[in-house]
N, C-alpha and C positions, 0 to 999 in steps of 0.2 A: 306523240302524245301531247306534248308540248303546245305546239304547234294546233292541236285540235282543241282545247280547253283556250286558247289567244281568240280564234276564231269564234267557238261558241259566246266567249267574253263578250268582242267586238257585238256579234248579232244582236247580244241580251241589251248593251249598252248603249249600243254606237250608233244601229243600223235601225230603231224602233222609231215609230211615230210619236210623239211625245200625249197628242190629241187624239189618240184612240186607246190609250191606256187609262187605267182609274188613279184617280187622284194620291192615295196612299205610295203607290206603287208607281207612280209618277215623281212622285215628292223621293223615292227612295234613288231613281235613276238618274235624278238632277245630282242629290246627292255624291254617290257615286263619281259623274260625271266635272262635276265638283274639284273633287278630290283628287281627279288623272290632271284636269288642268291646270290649279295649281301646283301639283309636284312637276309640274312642266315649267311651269313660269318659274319656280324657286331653281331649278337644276339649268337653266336659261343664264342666269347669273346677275339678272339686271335688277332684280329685284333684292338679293344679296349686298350687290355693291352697294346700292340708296340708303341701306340701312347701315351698314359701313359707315359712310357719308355721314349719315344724321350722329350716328357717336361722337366721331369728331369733330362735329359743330355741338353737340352736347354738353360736350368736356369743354368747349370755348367759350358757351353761354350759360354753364348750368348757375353759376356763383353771381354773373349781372340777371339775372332771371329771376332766382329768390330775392336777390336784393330790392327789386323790385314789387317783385311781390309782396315781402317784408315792409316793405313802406307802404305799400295798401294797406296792410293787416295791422298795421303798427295806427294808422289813423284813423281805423276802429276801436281802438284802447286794447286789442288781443297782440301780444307783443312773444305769444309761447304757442304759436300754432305752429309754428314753420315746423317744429322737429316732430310733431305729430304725423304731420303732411307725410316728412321725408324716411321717420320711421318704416310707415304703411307703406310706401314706395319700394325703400333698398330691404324691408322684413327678409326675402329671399335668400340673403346676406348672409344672416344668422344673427350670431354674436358681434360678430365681423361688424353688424351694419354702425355699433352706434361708434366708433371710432373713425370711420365716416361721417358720421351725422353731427360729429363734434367737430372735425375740421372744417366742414361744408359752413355751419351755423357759426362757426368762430369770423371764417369769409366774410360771411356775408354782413355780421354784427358790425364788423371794423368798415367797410363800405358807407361811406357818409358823402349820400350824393349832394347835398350843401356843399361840400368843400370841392366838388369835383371840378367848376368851371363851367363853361358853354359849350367848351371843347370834350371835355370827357362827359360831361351826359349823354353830347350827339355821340359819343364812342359807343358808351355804353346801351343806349335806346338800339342802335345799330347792331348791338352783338345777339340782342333778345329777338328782333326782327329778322334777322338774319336764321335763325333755329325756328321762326316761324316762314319763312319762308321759304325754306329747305325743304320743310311739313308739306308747306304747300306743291311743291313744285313732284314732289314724290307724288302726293296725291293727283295732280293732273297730269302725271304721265301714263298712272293707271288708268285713268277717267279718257286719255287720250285726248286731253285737253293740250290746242297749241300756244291759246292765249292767256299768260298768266292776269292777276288783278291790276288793275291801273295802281299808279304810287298813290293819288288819292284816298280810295278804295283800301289799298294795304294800311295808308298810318291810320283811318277812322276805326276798318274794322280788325287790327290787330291789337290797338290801343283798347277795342273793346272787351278783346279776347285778356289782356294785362289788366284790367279793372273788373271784369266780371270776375274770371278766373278765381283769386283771392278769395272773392264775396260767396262763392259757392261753396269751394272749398272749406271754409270759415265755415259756413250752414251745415257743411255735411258733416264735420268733425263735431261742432256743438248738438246735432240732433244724436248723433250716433251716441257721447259719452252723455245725455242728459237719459236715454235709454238706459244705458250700463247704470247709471247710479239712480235710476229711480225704482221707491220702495216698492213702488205695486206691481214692476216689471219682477225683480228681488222675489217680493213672495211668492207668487204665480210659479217663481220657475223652481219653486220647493214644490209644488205640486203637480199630480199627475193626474192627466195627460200634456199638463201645461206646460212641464217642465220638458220634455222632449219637442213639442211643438217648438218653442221659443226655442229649443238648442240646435234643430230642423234650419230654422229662420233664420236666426244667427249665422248659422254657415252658410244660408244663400245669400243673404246682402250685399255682400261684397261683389260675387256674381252681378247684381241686380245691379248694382253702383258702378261698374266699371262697364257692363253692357249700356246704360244709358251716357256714360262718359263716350263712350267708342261710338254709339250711333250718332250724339253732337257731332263730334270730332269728321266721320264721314259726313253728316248731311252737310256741313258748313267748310270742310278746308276746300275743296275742291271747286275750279272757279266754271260749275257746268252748273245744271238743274240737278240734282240728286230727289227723286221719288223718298219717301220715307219708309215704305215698307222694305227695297233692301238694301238701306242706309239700316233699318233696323236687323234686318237677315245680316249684315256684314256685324254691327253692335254686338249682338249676341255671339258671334262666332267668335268675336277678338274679344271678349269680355270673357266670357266660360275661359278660353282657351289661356289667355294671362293669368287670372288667377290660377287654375291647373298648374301650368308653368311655373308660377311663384312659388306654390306648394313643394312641387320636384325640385325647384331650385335648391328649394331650403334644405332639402335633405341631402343636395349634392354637396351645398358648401358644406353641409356639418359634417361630411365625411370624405372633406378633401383634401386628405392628409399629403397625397401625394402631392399636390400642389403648392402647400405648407411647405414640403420640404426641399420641391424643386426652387421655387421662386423667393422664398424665405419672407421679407418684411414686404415685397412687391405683389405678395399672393393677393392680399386683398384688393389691390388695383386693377389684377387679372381679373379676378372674379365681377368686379364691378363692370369692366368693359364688357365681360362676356353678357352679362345682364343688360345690360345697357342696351348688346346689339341683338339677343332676343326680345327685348321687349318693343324693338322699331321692328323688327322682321315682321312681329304679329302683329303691329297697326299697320304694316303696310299687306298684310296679305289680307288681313279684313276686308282691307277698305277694297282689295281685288274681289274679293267676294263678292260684296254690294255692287260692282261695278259687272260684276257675273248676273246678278240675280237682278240688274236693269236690263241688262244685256243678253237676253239667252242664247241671242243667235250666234254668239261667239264662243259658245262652246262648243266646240268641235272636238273631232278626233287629230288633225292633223293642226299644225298650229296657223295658228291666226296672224295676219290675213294672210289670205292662199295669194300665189304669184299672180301677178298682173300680168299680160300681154300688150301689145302693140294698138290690136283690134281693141282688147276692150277698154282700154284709154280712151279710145276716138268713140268708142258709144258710151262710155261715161261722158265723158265731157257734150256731146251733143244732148244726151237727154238729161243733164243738168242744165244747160244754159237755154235750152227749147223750156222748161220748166219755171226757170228765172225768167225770162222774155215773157210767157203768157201772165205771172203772175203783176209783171211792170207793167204790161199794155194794159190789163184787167184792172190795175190798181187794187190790186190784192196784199193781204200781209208778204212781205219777204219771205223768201225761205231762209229755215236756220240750217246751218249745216248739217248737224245731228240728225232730223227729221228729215233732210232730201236724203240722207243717204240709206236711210229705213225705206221712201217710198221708192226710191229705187232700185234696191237691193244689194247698195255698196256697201263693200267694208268702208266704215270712216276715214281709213288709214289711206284709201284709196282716193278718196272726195277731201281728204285736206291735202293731199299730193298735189293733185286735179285744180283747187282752189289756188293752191300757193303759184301755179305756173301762169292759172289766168289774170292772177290780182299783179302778178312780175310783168305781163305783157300787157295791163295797162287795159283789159277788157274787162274784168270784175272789181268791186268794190268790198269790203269790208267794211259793215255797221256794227257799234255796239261793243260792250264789256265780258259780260255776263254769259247772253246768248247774242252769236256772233251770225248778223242777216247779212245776204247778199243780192248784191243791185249791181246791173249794168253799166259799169262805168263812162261809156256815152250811148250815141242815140242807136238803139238796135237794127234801124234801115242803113244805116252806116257802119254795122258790126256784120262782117260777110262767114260763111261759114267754111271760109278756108284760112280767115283767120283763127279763126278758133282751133280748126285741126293741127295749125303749123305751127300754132303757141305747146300744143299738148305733145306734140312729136319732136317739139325743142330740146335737145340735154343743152347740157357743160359743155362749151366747146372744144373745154380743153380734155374732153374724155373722146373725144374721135378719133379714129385712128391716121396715122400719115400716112397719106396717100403715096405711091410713086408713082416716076412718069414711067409705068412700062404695060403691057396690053394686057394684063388681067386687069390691074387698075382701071385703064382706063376702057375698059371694056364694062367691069360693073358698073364704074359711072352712068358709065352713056343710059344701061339702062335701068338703072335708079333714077336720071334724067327722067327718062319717056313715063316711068311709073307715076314720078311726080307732077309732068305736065299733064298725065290723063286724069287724074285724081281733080288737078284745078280744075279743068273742061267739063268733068261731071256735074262738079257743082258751079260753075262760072261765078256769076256776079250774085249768088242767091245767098242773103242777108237774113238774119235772127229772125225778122220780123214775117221775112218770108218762107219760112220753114215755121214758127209758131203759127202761122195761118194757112197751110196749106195743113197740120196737123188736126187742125181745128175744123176745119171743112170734111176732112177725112170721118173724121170721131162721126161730125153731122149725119154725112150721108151713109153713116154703116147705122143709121140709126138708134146710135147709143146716148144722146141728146148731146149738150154743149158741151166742149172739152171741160173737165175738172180739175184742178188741182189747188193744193192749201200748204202755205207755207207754214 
């Protein structure tokens, strides 16, 4: 029975065309689908420990963080924002939060980075960049990104992130309470139908506030191209979903006597850490979302990426570097990585493998920060196409196995030998340039006009 309602499942979900079904019901199967793969990546454990991780770099820079920030806020003449801020933040807390929010704010008050030195500012700048950096690095392993931001890159645009930050936040608190105490807002909501509208409202904002918070947060930490439509699909899902969360929290802590009595004057640290590492769990699975909802092809049934073989190493790697060769000799844009591996049908996971072993033997080249092109590292009449297979069929030397001198050994040798020299002889002395133009003649005369391709 079991067993027949898994299968039906799989059929309904797994096994349908996505582009012969109607949009509605489309949108419901993404859905779904959604949903099996990240309780996959969460039960995986890698996305768990990140957020782990981020806690305790939290608790190492949460007090140089404000402090900082506190000095932006403070050189607007607003010197009472911060416990607004931190209010909204730890509310989940309870009672609990503002006994918190008085040690945090005591912190940070005493903090007088004038007195600090040359030495303890670089400490301090370090401990803030470091919590943003973590952000970062969580974010590009979802993104599957290998190359983090250059140090350049990181002080401009973190430094932007510690100066804007403040000023937003600043706007959002003053728009929000100049709302609450304004008289026409006041009388309106003594009247009906006005008064439920505004009370409606009221409890979406926040929604609304934290979804465009989360969709920044994904278009900008991640050092790839993020699309905005599911930067904002990821927004919305970590946005609705925290505040939710905050709501349950609140009612957890107010009736968590049990924990009161286990842990006594410590309860409240407990609960702060549990908070702490729900609320990275849900920016890091958002921002898996948006990376879903650019990605569709990687939602599968079975996890991603599927196992690689031998064979198709050797036709990756040939039909990236035939692709890179036409695009040099044509003096075409570069390919970026991302985009060869969509026109060719790899998983990424496979083509930054594939990339990492030809850029080690000294045949590919890496351009670039942001989006990362590749170019032939010398001249493609002089790059043969046995070296390209022997670079991709290279391990660890130190993963082979030892050999002995006795006649099974040296019986496979022998012919792993013969395999290997028939393999050179096939392709002999036939170079990049001479496999991109015999491809290319090929395309011609099948009548399909001149080979295409676009990095």
């Amino acid at each position: 029975m079991l067993n027949r309602i898994s299968n039906r499942f799989d059929a309904a979900i797994w096994q349908r065309d996505l582009d012969t079904i109607r949009r509605p019901r489309r949108w419901g199967i993404i859905a779904v689908r959604l949903g099996q793969v990240l309780f996959r990546d969460i039960q995986s454990g890698e996305i768990t420990m990140r957020a782990m991780g981020l806690v305790y770099t939290t608790l190492l820079s949460l007090v140089p963080l404000l402090a900082l920030a506190f000095s932006m806020l403070k050189a607007f003449g607003v010197n009472n924002a911060l416990r607004p801020v931190l209010h909204r933040f730890l509310a989940p807390l309870g009672a609990q939060a503002d006994e918190i929010i008085d040690k945090v704010v005591g912190f940070v008050e005493n903090v007088q980075v004038g007195l600090l030195g040359a030495i303890g500012v670089v400490l301090l700048m370090y401990s803030v960049i470091s919590l943003i950096q973590k952000v970062e690095n969580g974010c590009n392993y979802i993104w599957q990104v290998r190359k983090p931001r250059s140090l350049g890159r990181r002080f401009t645009e973190y430094l932007s992130v510690l100066i804007v930050g403040p000023i937003v936040i600043l706007a959002a608190t003053s728009m929000t309470a100049s709302l609450s105490n304004n008289t026409v807002v006041g009388y309106l909501s003594t009247i009906e139908p006005f008064g439920a509208s505004l009370y409606l409202i009221g409890r979406l904002v926040p929604y609304v506030l934290y979804s465009i918070g989360f969709t920044f947060l994904f278009a900008f930490m991640p050092n790839t191209k993020v699309n905005i439509l599911p930067a904002i699909g990821g927004g919305v899902f970590a946005g609705v979903l925290w505040q939710t969360a905050s709501l349950g929290f609140a009612v957890f802590a107010s009736n968590a006597g049990n924990v009161n009595a286990v842990y006594s004057s410590f309860a409240i640290l407990i609960l702060l850490l549990i908070w702490l590492y729900v609320s990275w769990l849900i920016m890091l699975t958002g921002c898996r979302v948006a990376f879903l909802l650019q990605h569709g092809e990687q939602l599968t049934r079975a996890p991603y990426p599927p196992r690689l073989g031998a064979y198709q190493r050797e036709e990756i790697a040939l039909l990236m570097m035939s692709l890179i060769g036409y695009n040099f000799m044509q003096g075409n844009t570069p390919w970026q990585v991302a985009r060869l591996a969509r026109y060719i049908g790899a998983a990424p996971d496979h083509v930054y493998d594939i990339v990492d072993q030809l850029v080690e033997a000294n045949i590919l080249i890496e351009s670039g920060d942001t989006t990362v092109t590749l170019l032939p590292r010398q001249d493609i009449e002089c790059l043969k196409v046995n070296d390209i297979l022997d670079a991709v069929r290279r391990g660890d030397p130190t993963s082979a196995p030892n050999t002995r001198d006795d006649a099974p050994h040296r019986e496979v040798m022998a012919w792993i030998a013969r395999k290997e020299k028939a393999r050179h002889d096939t392709f002999g002395d036939l170079s990049l340039r001479g496999l991109v133009s015999a491809s290319m003649r090929e395309k011609e005369r099948a009548g399909a006009g001149p080979f295409q391709a676009t990095g």
